[in-house]
N, C-alpha and C positions, 0 to 999 in steps of 0.2 A: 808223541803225536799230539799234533793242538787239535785241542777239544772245537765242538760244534758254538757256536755263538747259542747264548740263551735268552730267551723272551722274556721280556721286561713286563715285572706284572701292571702294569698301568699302560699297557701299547692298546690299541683301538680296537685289536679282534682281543685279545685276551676281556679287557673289558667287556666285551660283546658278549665272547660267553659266558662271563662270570653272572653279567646281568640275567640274561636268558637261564639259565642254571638257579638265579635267587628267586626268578619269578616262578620256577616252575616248585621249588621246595616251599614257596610262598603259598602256592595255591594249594598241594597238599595241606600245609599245616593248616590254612584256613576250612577244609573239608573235615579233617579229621575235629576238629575245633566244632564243628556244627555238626557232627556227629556222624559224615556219610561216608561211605568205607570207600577208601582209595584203590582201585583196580587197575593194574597193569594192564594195557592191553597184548593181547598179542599180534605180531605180526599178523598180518594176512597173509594165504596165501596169494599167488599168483596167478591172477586172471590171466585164461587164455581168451585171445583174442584175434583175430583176425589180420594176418598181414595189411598191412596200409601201403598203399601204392605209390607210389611216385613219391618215395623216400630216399635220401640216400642208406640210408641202414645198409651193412656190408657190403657195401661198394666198394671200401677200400682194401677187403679182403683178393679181390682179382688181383692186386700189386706184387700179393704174395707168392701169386703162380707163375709171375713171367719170369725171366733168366735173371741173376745178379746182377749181372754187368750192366745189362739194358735198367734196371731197375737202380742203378747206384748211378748211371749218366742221368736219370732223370734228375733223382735228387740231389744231385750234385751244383743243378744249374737254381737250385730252390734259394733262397735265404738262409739263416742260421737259424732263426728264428721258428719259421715254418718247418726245418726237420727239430728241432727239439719239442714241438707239441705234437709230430706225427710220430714222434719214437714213443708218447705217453697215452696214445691209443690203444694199444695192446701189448701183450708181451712179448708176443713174435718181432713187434716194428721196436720194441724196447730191445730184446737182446739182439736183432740186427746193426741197428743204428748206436750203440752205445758199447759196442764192443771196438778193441783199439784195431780191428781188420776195417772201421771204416772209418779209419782216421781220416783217408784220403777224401773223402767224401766232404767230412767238415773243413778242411784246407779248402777243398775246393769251392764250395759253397761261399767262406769268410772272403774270395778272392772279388765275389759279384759284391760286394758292400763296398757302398761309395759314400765316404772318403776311403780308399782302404785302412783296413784295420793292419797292427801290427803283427807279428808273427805271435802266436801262442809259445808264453813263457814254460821253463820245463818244469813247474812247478805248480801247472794249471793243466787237465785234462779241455779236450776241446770241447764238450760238452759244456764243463763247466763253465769255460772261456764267454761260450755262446750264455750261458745262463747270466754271468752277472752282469753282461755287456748289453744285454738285448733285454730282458726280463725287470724290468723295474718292483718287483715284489720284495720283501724284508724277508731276509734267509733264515730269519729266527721267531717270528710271530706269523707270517705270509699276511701282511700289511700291503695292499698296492698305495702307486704311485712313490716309494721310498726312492725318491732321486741324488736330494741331494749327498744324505752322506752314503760313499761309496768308497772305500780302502781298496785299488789293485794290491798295493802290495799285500795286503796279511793273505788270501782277498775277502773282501764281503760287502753286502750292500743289506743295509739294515734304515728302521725306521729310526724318527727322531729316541723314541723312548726305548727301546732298544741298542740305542746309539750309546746315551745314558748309561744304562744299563752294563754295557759290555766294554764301554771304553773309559777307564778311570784313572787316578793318580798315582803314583809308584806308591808313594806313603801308605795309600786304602789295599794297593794288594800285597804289599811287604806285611802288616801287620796280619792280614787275612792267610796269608799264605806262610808266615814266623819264617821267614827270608833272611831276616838283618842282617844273619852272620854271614849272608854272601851274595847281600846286594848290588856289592861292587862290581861284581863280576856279571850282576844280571843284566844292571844297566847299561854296560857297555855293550852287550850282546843282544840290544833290542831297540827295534827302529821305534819310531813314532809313528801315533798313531794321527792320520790327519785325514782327514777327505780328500780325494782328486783334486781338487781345486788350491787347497793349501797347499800340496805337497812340491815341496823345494830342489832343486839340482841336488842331486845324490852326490856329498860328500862323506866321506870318512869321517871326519872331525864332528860329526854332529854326533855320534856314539859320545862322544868323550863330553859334549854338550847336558846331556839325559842327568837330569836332577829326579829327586822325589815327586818334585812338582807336576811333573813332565805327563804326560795321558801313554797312556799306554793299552794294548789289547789285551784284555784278562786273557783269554785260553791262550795266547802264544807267553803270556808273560809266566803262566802255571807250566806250562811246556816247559820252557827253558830253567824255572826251577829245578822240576824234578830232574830232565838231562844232567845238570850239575850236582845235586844233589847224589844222584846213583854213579858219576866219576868220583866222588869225595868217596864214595862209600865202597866201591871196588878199589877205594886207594891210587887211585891217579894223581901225577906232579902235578903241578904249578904247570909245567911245562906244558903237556897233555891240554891241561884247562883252558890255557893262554892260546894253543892252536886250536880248541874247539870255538873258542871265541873270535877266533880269527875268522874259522870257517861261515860261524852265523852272519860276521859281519861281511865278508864274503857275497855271501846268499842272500843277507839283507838288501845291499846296494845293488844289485840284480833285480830281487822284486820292487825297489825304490825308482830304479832306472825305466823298467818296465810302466811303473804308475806313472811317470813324468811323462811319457811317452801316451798311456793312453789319455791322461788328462789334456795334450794336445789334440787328441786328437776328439775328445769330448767338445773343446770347442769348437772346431770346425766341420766339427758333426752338427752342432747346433745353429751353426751360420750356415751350411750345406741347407738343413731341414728351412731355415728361415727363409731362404731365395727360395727356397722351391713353395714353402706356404704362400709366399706372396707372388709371386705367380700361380699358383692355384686360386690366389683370391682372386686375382687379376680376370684370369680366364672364367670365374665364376660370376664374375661383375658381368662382366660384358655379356654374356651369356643371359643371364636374368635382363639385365636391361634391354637387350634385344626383344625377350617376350612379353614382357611390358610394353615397349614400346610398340607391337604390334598391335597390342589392346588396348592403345590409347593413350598411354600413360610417357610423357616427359620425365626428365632430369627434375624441370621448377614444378613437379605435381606434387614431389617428396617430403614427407613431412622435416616440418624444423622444433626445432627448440625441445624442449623435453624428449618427445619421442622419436627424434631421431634417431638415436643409439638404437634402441628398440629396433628399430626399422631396417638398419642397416647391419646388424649381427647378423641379418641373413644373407647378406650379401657378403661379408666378412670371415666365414668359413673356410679355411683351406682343403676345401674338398671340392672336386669336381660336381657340375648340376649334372644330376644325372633325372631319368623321366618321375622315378620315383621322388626322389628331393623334390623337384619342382610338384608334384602336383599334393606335397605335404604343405610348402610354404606359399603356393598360389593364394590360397583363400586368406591370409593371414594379411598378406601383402594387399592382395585386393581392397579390404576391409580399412586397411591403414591409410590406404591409397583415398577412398572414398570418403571415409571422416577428415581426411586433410582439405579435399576438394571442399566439403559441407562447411568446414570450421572458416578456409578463405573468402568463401561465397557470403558467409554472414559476417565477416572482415571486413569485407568492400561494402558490403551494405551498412553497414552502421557509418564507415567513414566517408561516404558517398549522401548519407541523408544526416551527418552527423548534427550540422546548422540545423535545418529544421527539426529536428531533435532536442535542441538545446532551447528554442526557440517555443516549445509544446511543453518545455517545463517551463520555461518560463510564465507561459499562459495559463497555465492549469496553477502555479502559483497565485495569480494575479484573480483567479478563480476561487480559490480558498479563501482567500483576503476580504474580496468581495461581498459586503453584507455577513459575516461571517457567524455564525451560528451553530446549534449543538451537530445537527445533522455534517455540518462541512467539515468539523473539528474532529468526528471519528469517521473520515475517509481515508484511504488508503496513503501513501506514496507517491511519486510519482516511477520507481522502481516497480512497483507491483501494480501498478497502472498499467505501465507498459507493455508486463510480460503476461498480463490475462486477458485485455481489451484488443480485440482486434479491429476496431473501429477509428483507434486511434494509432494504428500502425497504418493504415488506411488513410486515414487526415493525412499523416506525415510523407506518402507514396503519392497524394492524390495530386500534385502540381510540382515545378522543375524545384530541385537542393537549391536556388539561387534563390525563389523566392519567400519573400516572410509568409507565416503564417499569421492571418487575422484576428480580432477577436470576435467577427461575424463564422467564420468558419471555423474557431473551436466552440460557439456556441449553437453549434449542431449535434452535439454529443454530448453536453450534459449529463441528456435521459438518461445516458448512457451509464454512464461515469457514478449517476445514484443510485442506478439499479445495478450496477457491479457491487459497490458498498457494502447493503444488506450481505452478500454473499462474503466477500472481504472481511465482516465482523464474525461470522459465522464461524468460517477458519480461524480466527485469530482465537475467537473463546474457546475453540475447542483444541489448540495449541497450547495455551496457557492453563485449562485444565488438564490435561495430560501432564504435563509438566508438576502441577500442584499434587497432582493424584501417584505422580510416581516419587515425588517426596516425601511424601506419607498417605497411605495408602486409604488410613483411618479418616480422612475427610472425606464428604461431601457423603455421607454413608446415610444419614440423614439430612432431608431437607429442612434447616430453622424455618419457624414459623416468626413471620416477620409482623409485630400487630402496626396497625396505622397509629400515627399519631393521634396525640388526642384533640388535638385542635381540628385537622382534618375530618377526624372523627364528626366530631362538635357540628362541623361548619356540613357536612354533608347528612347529618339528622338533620339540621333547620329545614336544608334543601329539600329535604322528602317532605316534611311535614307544609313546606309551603306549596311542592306540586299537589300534594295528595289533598289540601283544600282547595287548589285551584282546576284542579281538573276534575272531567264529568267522568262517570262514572266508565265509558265506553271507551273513553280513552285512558283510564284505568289498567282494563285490560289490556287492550295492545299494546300499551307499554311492556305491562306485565312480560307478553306472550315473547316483546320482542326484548326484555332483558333475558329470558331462557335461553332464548335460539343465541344469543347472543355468549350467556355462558358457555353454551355448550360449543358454541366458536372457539372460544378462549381456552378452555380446559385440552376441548381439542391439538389446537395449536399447541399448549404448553407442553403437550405430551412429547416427548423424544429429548434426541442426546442434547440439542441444543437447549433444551429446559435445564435439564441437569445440569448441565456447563455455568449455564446464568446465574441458577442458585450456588453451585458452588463456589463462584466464582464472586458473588454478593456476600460472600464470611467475613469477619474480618480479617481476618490471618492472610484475607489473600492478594498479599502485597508484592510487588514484582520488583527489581532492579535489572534495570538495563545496565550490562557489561561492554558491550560497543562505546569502550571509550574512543573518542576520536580526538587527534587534536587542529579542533576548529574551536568556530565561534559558540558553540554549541556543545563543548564538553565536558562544560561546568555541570550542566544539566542532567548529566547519565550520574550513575552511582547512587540513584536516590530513591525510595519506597515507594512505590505509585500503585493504583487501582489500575486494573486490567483497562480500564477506559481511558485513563491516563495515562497510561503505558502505549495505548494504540496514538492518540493526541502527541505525547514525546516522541514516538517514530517518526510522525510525519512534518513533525518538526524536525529536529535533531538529524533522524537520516533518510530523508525524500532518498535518496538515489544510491540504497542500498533494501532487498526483498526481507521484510519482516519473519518470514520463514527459514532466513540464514540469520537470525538473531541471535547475540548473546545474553543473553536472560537466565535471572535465576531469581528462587523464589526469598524474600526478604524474611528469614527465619529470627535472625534477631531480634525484630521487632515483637514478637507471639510473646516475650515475657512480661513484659508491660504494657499489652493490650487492653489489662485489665485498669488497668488507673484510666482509660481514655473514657469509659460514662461517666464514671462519677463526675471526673474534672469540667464535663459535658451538660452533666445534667440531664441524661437520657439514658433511656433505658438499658439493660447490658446485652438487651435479644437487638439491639439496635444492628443493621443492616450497612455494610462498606458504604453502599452509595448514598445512604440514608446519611451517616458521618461525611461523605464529599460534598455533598450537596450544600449541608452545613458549615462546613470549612467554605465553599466558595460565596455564601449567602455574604457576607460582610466581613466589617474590619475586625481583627479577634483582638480582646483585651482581657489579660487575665491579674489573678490577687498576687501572685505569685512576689517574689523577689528580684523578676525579670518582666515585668509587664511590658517590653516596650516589642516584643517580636510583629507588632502587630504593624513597626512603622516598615518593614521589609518589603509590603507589600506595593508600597508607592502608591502612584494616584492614576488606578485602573478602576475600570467602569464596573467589572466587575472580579472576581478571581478567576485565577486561571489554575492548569491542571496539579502546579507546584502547592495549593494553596494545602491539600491535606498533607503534603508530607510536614511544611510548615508546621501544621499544629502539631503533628501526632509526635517529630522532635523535640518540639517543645516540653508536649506533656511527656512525653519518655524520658529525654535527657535531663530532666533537671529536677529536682526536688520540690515537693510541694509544699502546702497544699492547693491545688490547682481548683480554680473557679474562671472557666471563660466565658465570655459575652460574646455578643457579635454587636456592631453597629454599623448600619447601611454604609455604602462605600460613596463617598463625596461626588461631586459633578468633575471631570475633568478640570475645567477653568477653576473653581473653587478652591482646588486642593492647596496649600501652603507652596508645594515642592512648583507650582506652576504658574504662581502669583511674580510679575515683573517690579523687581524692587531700585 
């Protein structure tokens, strides 16, 4: 008798509960481990409670009252399917249904399956028939979905790793099972094992084919051992052996012929089911777009491009809309439906006002340019202009896409456009802190105390000492009164997150590199250590027409180890202050003792430096060996300069 297929210990329930069974000896050992004592619970008992109404709960018990016959025509017209999960309801509809007095019942039943099915082999009970044919579970772990490998002839439908498992090489069960001495005999008398799908016209000749090599099913291959083994041992001929081998192969090419047959008919089960899905989808299409289209909605409203799939899996269903489906995928649709229309509508608008668009950066360029100064040089974008100022979406809507925009009419917004600014720097320092403060956490914990130069120092004791002889005494005081009121402004002011931001943001450490490499005109310029005020100056250079808020930035940690060579080689103090050092770097032309003195010609024949000018130095003094001593000297007249003299 062939044994039961066996569960591969690595199939997907066996793991399941291996897992489940570790955690659960897991958490004991951890309780016992901290000392708290493990108690089993017990069962509960069984709350009584109150019938609930409008249940089916033994309803199907009436079936059992009315007459056979009436009760075996019903299920007769059922599926195969539907009586082998109503025989596993109870025991009554179990020893009904599964006894061979209603064979007639599963005949007649298998005769409503369309493609029709083949006759039940005599080697297959029709339950079971019904089980492997309809039930897609693994007969040895209860794995669903186990489709593809399916063997009618041994029979069995098993997962991939019980597949593994149970189906192997003569050589692995010859050795396992100490065979050699009458392998010959076994291979001839054992079909191969293959899936539905592989399995080849049933010939005779393939018995004599069957090498070591060959897969075969362990419980029919241990089967046929022992059968032979217990003819040798009761002393049977050659003869004897030679007709039972005859018989297997026999009975093999029966259940061979059988699986040829239902693997045809696998196919055309699967083309049957495919016409019918796609007219269910059919019927499903049409059906939704009808109620859509009731509520407004078109074929061209549907989203495209990404979300389309999205969109239409619900329409793609081979299931009938019924009122339930629909009023699950209503809102879902809706929503899709409505961000399509939203995303179109700002489509057409930007490609509709796209000119005058093009035309407002240009202006607001020509605006920056314009007398150009500290205030204009940490303004926004023109990306992040666009999408906070609604004044200037306003400019660009206020007259027809055909005509130009003036520069009398972008200089009505301005005001605008400075007092956006203030708020623009506000965000960005408190962006770029954030950022410093989740790289290391330990800054900005204290605020440095930043002392004034000494010259400034100098030059604002003369200043006092020359008001305080020139003025009278009455206006002594209201000075006085009105530098208090005036502190207590300032301290005021400094109080909150945007103080803290400034100061931490004024360290030296806190150096930024722009990652937004592009390749423009302007990509030489990313990748390089700048001051947070530099860093907003290279945005609006570098990427006008990308939101500083989608920036790639990170903070310049490299640099933090040789920060400390940059006073000395300076000449200033080491509490010295970021923009206290940019200020410096931009003040004139830099010349140092070094062995490289000449970094200073880099700078060309500019008026004054620009926001490159500290990375300049701080390369300088970091990358290269000193002893470093730099100067500044005032930056030349344009005309003056060597590089702009006509020779």
């Amino acid at each position: 008798m062939m044994s039961l297929p066996k569960a591969a210990h690595n199939s997907r329930v066996i793991r399941q509960r291996y897992f489940e069974e570790q955690s659960r000896l897991n958490e004991e050992y951890a309780a016992r481990e901290a000392g708290v004592e493990v108690q089993v619970e017990a069962p509960k008992p069984p709350v009584e409670t109150k019938p609930r109404r409008f249940r089916n709960v033994g309803k199907l018990a009436k079936l059992l009252n009315m007459p056979l016959d009436v009760f075996f025509e019903i299920a007769s017209h059922l599926h195969p399917l539907d009586i082998l999960r109503l025989s596993r309801t109870s025991k009554e509809f179990r020893t009904m249904l599964l006894s061979r007095t209603s064979r007639h019942v599963w005949a007649a039943a298998r005769e409503t399956v369309v493609p029709p099915l083949p006759a039940c082999p005599a080697h297959l009970s029709e339950p079971k028939y019904a089980t492997i044919v309809f039930e897609n579970l693994c007969m040895a772990c209860g794995a669903g979905r186990s489709i593809a490998n399916v063997d009618y002839a041994i029979p069995v439908r098993l997962c991939v790793a019980c597949w593994r498992a149970n189906v192997r090489k003569g050589s692995v069960l010859m050795k396992e099972s100490k065979s050699k001495d009458i392998i010959a005999n076994v291979l001839l008398a054992m079909p191969q094992a293959k899936p539905a799908r592989y399995t080849p016209r049933p010939q005779r000749e393939q018995f004599k084919n069957n090498t070591l090599k060959t897969l075969f099913y362990e419980g029919e291959f241990l089967s046929v051992v022992a059968d032979i083994r217990t003819r040798i041992a009761q002393g049977d001929s050659e003869a004897s052996i030679e007709a039972f081998i005859e018989n297997r192969q026999t009975e093999a090419m029966e259940r061979i012929n059988f699986s040829c047959e239902m693997a045809i008919w696998d196919n055309l089960n699967v083309r049957t089911h495919r016409v019918a899905d796609r007219d269910a989808q059919a019927e499903r299409t049409a059906a939704i777009e009808e109620k859509l289209k009731e509520m407004g909605y078109e074929r061209s409203d549907y989203p495209k491009g990404s979300h389309y799939c999205e969109f239409m899996m619900m329409f793609w269903q081979p299931r009938k809309l019924t009122t339930k489906i629909w009023n699950t995928i209503r809102p879902k649709l809706v929503s899709m439906l409505d961000a399509e229309r939203k995303r179109r509508a700002a489509e057409a608008f930007t490609l509709k006002w796209q000119r005058r668009k093009k035309q407002l950066a240009i202006r607001y360029e020509e605006f920056l340019l314009t007398d150009r100064d500290d205030r204009k040089s940490m303004m926004p974008g023109f990306a992040d202009l666009y999408a906070e100022i609604p004044s200037l979406k306003s400019l660009m809507t206020a007259d027809d896409p055909d005509k130009d925009v003036s520069p009398e009419d972008f200089a009505t917004i301005e005001d605008d456009l400075f007092e956006h600014a203030e708020e623009y720097l506000v965000d960005v320092r408190q962006q770029l802190a954030d950022l410093l403060r989740k790289f290391d956490p330990t800054l900005g914990t204290k605020k440095p105390a930043v002392p004034a130069p000494a010259a400034c120092a100098e030059e604002s004791s003369e200043a006092e000492d020359e008001e305080d002889t020139d003025s009278s005494d009455e206006d002594t005081d209201s000075n006085d009164e009105d530098s208090e009121s005036n502190d207590e402004d300032s301290t005021d002011s400094d109080d909150g997150p945007d103080a803290d931001n400034t100061a931490l943001l004024d360290m030296p450490k806190s150096l930024f590199v722009c990652t937004s490499h592009e390749y423009n005109a302007y990509s030489q310029l990313c990748l390089k250590p700048l001051s947070w005020a530099g860093f907003v100056e290279h945005w609006q250079e570098a990427h006008p027409m990308k939101r500083i808020a989608n920036a790639h930035v990170q903070v310049a940690r490299h640099y933090w180890e040789h920060l400390s060579r940059v006073p000395p080689a300076l000449g200033v103090p080491d509490e010295t202050s970021l923009s206290e050092l940019e200020n410096l770097a931009r003040s004139g032309r830099p010349t140092c003792t070094c062995s490289r003195p000449e970094f200073g010609d880099l700078y060309g024949p500019n008026l004054e430096g620009d926001y490159l000018s500290l990375y300049r130095m701080l390369n300088h003094i970091c990358s290269w060996k000193g002893p470093h001593s730099v100067t500044f000297e005032p930056f030349e007249p344009y005309g003056d300069h060597p590089a702009c003299r006509v020779v």
